[in-house]
PAZA-397891 format. One record per residue (C-alpha): residue number from 0; residue in one letter; x, y, z. Coordinates in pm, 1 decimal, decimal comma. Last residue first. Layout:
BEGIN
NUM A X Y Z
...
//
This chain:
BEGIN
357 X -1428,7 1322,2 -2507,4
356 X -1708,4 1485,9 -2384,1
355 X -1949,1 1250,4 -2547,8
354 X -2073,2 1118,8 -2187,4
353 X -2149,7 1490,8 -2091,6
352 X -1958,2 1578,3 -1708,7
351 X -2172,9 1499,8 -1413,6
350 X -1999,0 1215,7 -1275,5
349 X -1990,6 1309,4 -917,3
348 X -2291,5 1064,0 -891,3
347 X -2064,0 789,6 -961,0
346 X -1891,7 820,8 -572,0
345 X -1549,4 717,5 -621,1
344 X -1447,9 344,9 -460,7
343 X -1178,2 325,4 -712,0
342 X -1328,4 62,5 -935,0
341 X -1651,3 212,1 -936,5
340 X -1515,3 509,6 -1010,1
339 X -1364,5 381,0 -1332,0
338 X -1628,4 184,0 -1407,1
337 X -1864,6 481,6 -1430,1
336 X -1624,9 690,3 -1615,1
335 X -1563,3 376,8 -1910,5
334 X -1373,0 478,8 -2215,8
333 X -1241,3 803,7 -2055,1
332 X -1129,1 685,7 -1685,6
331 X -953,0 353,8 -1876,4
330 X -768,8 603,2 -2090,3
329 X -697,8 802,6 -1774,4
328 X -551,5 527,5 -1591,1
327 X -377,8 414,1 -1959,7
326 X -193,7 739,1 -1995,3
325 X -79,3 778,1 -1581,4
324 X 120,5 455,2 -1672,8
323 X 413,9 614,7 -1871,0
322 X 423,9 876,8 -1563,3
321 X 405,0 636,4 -1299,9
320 X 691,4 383,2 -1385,6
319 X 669,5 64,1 -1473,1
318 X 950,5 -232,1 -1447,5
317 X 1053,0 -164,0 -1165,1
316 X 1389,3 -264,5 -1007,8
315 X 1534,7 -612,9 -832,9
314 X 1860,0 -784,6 -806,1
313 X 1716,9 -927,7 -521,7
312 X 2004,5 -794,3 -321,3
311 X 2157,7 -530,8 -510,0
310 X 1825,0 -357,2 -653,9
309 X 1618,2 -416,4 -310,2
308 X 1926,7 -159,6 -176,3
307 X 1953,1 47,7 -438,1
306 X 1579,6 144,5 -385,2
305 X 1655,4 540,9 -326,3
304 X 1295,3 672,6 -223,4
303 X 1131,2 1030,3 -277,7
302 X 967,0 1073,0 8,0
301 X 902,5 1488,5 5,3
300 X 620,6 1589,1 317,5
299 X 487,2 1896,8 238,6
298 X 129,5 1843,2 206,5
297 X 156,4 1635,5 552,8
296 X -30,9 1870,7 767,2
295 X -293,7 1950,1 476,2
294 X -322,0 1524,2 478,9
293 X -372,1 1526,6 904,0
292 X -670,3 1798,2 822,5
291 X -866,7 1544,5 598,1
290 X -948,9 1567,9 232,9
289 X -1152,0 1317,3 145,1
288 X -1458,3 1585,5 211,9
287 X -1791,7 1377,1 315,8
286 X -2045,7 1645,1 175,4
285 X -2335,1 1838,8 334,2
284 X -2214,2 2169,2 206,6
283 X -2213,0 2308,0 537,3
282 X -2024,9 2094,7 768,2
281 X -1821,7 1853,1 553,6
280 X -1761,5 2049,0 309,5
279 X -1687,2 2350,8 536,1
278 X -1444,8 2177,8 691,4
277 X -1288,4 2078,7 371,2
276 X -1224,1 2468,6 256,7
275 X -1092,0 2578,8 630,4
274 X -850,7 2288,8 616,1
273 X -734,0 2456,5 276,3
272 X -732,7 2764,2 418,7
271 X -537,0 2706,8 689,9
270 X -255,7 2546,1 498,0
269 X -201,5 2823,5 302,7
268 X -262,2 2779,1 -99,4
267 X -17,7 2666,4 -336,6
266 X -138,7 2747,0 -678,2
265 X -183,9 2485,5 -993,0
264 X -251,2 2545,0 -1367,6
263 X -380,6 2313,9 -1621,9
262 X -222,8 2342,8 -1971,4
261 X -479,1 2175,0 -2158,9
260 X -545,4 1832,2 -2301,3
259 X -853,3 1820,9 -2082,8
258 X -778,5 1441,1 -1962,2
257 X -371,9 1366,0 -2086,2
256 X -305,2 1741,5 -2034,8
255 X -448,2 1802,8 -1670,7
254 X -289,1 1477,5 -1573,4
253 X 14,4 1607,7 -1669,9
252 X 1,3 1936,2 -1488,0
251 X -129,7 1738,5 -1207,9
250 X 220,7 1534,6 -1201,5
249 X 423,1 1820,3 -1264,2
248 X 292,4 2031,8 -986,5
247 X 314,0 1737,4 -736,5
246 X 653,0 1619,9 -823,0
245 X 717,6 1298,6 -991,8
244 X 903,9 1041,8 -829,6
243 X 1129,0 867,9 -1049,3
242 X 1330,9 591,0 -817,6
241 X 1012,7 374,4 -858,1
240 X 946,8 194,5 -490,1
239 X 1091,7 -61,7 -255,2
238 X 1205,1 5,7 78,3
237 X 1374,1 -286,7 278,8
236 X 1454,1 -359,2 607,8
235 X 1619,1 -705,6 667,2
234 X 1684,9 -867,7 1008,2
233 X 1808,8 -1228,5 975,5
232 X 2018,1 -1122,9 681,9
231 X 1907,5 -1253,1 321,5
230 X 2045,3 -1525,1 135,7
229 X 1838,5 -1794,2 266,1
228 X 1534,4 -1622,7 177,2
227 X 1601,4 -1549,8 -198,1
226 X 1297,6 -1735,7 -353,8
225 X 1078,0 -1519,9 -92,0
224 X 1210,0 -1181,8 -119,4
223 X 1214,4 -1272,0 -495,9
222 X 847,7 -1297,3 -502,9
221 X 770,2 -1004,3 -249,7
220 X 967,2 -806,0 -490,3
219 X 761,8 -907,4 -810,6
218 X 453,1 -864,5 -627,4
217 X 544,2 -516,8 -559,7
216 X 690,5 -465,9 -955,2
215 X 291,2 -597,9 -986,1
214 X 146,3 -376,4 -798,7
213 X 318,8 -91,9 -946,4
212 X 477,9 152,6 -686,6
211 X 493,9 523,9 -591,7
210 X 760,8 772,3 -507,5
209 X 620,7 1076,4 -326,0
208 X 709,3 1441,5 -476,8
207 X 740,6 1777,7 -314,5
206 X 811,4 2101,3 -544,0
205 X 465,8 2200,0 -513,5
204 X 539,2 2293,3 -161,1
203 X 175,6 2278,7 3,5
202 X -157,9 2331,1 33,5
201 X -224,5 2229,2 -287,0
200 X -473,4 2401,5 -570,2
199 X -589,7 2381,0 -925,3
198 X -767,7 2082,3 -852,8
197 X -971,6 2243,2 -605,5
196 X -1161,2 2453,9 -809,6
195 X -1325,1 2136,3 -981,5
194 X -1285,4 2049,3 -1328,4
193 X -1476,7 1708,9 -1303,4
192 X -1176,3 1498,7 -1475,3
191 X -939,1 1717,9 -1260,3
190 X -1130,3 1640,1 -922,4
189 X -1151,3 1256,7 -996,3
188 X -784,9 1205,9 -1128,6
187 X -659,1 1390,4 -777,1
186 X -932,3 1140,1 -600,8
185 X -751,2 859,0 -791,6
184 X -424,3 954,8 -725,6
183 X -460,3 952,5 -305,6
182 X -699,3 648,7 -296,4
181 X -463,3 476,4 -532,4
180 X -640,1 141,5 -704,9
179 X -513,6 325,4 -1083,2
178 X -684,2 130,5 -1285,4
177 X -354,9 93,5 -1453,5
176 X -191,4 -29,5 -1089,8
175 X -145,9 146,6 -760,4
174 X 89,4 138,1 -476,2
173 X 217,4 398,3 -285,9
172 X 596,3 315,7 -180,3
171 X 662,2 -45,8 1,7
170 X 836,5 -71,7 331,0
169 X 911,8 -479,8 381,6
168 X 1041,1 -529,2 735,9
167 X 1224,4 -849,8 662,7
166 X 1248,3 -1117,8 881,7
165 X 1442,2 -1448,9 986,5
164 X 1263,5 -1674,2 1263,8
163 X 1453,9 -1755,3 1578,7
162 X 1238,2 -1542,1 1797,0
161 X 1061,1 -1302,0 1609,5
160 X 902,1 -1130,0 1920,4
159 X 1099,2 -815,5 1944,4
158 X 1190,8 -773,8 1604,9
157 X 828,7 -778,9 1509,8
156 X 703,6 -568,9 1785,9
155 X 994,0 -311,3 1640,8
154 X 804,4 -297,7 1327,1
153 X 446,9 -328,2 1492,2
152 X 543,6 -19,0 1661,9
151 X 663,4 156,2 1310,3
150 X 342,4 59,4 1183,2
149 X 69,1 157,8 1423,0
148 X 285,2 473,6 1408,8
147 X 269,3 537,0 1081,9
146 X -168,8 450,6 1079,6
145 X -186,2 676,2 1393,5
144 X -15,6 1010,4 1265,4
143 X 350,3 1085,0 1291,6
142 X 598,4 906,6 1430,1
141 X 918,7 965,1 1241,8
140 X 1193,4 675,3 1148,2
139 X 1549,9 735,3 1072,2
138 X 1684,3 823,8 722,7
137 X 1932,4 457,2 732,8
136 X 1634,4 251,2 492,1
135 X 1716,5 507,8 223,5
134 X 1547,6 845,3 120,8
133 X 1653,0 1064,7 -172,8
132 X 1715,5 1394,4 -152,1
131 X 1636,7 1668,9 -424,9
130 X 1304,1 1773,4 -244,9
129 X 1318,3 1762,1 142,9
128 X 1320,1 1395,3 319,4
127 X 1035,5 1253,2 537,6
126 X 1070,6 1105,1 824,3
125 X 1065,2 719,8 773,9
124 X 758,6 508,9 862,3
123 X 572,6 645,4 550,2
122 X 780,1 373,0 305,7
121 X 548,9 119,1 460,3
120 X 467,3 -204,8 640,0
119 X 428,6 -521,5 564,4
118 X 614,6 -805,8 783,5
117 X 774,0 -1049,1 584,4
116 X 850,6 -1348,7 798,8
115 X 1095,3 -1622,2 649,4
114 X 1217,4 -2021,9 712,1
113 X 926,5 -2091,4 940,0
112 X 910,9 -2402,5 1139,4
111 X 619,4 -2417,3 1348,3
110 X 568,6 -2375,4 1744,6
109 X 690,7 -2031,5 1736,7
108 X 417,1 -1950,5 1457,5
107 X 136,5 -1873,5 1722,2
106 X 279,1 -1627,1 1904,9
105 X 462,0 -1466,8 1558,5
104 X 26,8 -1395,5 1441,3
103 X -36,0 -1317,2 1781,0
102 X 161,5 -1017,7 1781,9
101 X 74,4 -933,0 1434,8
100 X -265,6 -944,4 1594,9
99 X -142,4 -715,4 1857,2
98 X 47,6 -428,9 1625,7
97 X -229,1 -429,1 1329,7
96 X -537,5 -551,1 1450,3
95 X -603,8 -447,0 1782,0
94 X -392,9 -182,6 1813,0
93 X -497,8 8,3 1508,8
92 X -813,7 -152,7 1567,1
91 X -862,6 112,4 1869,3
90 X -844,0 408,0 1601,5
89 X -698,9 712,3 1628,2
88 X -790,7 1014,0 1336,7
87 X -629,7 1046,1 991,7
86 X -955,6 944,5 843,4
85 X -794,6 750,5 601,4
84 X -851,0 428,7 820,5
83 X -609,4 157,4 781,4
82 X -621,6 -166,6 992,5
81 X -343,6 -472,3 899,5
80 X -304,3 -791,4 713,7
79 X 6,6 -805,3 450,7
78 X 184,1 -1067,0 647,7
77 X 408,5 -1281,2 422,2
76 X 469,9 -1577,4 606,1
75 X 740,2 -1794,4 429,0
74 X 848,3 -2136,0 376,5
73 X 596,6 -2356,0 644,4
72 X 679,4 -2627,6 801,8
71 X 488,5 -2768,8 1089,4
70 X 206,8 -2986,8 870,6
69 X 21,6 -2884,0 561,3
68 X -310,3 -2897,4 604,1
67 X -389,0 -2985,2 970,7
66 X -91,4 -2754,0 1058,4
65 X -273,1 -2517,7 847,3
64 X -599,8 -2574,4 1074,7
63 X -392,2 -2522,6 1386,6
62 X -271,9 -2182,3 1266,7
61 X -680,4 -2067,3 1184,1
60 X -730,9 -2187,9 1515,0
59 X -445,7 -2026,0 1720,9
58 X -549,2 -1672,0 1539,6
57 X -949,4 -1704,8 1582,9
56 X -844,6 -1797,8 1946,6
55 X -610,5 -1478,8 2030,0
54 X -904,4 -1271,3 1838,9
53 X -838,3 -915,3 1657,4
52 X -623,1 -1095,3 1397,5
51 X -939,3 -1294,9 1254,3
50 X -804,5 -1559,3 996,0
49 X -1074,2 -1778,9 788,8
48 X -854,2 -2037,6 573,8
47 X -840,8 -2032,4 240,2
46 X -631,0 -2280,1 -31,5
45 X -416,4 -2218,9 -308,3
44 X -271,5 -2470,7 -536,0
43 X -492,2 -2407,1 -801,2
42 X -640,8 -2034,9 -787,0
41 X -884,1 -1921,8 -577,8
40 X -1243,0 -1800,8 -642,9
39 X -1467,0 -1535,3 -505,0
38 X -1213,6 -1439,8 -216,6
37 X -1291,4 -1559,6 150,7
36 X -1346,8 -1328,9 403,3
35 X -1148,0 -1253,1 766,8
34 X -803,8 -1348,1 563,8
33 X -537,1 -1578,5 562,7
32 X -468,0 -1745,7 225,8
31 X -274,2 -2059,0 209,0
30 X -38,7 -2112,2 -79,9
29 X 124,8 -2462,3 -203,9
28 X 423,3 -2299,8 -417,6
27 X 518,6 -2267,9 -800,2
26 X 248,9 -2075,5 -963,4
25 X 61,4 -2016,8 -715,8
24 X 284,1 -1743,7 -614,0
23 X 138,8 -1559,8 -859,1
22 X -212,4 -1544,4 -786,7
21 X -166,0 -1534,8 -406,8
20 X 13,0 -1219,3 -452,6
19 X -259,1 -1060,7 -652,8
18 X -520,2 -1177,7 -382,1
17 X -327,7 -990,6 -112,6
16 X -219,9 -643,0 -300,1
15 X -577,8 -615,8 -365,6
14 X -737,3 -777,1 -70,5
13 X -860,6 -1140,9 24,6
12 X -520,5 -1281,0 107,3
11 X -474,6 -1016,3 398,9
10 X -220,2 -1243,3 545,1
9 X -84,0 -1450,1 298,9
8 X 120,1 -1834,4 413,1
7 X 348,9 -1969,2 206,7
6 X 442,8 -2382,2 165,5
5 X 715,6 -2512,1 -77,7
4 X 642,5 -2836,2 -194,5
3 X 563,2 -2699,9 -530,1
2 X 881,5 -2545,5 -558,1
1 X 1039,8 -2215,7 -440,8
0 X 1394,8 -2080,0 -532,6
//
């Protein structure tokens, strides 16, 4: 259990898994947020302190100043900081940011006492399964593409430099909430809502499916990975995710319905032409495509998870699912487009549809 005595550091405090997790532990724990900006507003019984990963002394400062705070003991560490770039394309600050500064990051904490790291990473870091098969923590890990292996070296970083402190290498599925906050599901939304060609097309086996997670079953887990540190191994990996993962076909098909209550239709298309189609977005048509060559690569990629594992020791399972919240994302599309896109970082001038269309 935590109290109010109990202290818990957030890396990545500022974001949308980050400021969510804040939020609730705030409830019963003194929480610092680590972060390069600070939020709007804080809760009681959170505080901010300015955190710059990329910088050995921007790391030992911010780490002195919550020894100033709080003093050498801190509960838990839960280090959701790191560099993502959908581009699909290497990156210095995947190095910089997300493998060294979580290399500074454990530097720095050897001179505290910390009960429990919780290192962020992601479901991604295993090879993928095929459809039908469910993946555990044992499927073995696959490097493939900068932001998976930025993670999986991190992941073995972490168990190299740990030290004495306990850790769990915490591999969430997709997350997203009933705004939907899913880069991947909200441009699919986007291109239905507009009717546009390339909704009715994937580049790969419509059969594959990717498990996804509520933010607030992830908080949830984080939560009881925390109240249950002292139960836990030293060395904990642990995937958490809905065990329904719907499969591509049937999961535009139903978006299809619950915007243009039609039966929407979906080819697979080669790969080739489908990297074909977004280079010439990007080169003739004069728009940014989101889809990238790396995500036509990975079209077929099944990771459908098997969470029995977060189930037995945190006694732990989601309360949402995907399909019953797919209604209210596309409620909240319809009653408010502009919002909507707002909200999910979609360009508003795609909204071309009539406003009484629904």
């Amino acid at each position: 259990m935590t109290s109010t005595s109990d202290i818990i550091l957030v890396t990545g405090s500022s974001g949308f898994i980050g400021s969510k997790l804040v939020e609730r532990l705030a409830r019963q724990a003194q929480v610092v947020g680590l972060d390069v900006k600070e939020p709007a507003q804080l809760p009681e019984n959170a505080s901010f302190v300015e955190l710059d990963l990329a910088s050995d002394e921007g790391v030992a400062q911010a780490l002195d100043q919550v020894r100033e705070m709080h003093g050498e003991r801190i509960t838990s560490v839960v280090h959701l900081a790191a560099f993502f770039d959908l581009s699909g394309e290497p990156h210095p600050l995947y190095d910089e940011v997300t493998v060294r500064g979580t290399e500074r990051l454990l530097r720095n904490l050897q001179s505290f006492e910390v009960e429990q790291f919780i290192y962020s990473s992601t479901m991604l870091v295993h090879a993928p399964g095929k459809p039908g098969e469910r993946i555990t923590e044992e499927q073995p890990l696959m490097r493939k593409f900068p932001y998976r292996n930025s993670k999986i070296e991190t992941e073995a970083l972490v168990r190299e430099r740990r030290g004495s402190i306990p850790v769990v290498l915490f591999r969430p599925a997709g997350v997203y909430d009933d705004m939907c906050h899913s880069a991947f599901l909200a441009h699919q939304i986007a291109r239905t809502y507009e009717r546009s060609p390339k909704s009715h097309v994937y580049p790969g086996d419509l059969t594959t499916a990717q498990s996804f997670i509520h933010v607030e079953d992830l908080v949830d887990a984080l939560v009881r990975l925390i109240e249950r540190r002292r139960e836990l191994p030293e060395e904990l990996e642990l995937l958490v995710g809905e065990p329904e993962a719907i499969p591509y076909e049937a999961l535009q098909r139903q978006i299809g319905r619950l915007l243009h209550d039609e039966d929407w239709q979906v080819w697979q298309v080669p790969k080739a032409l489908a990297k074909s189609g977004a280079w010439l977005e990007d080169k003739t048509m004069g728009e940014d495509s989101f889809v990238k060559p790396w995500m036509v690569d990975a079209a077929d990629d099944d990771y459908t998870l098997d969470p029995s594992r977060a189930k037995e020791l945190l006694d732990w399972q989601p309360q949402h699912a995907l399909y019953k919240s797919l209604p209210k994302m596309i409620q909240a599309l319809k009653d408010d487009p502009e919002g909507w896109y707002a909200a999910n970082d979609l360009d508003p001038g795609r909204l071309d549809l009539p406003k009484d269309r629904f």
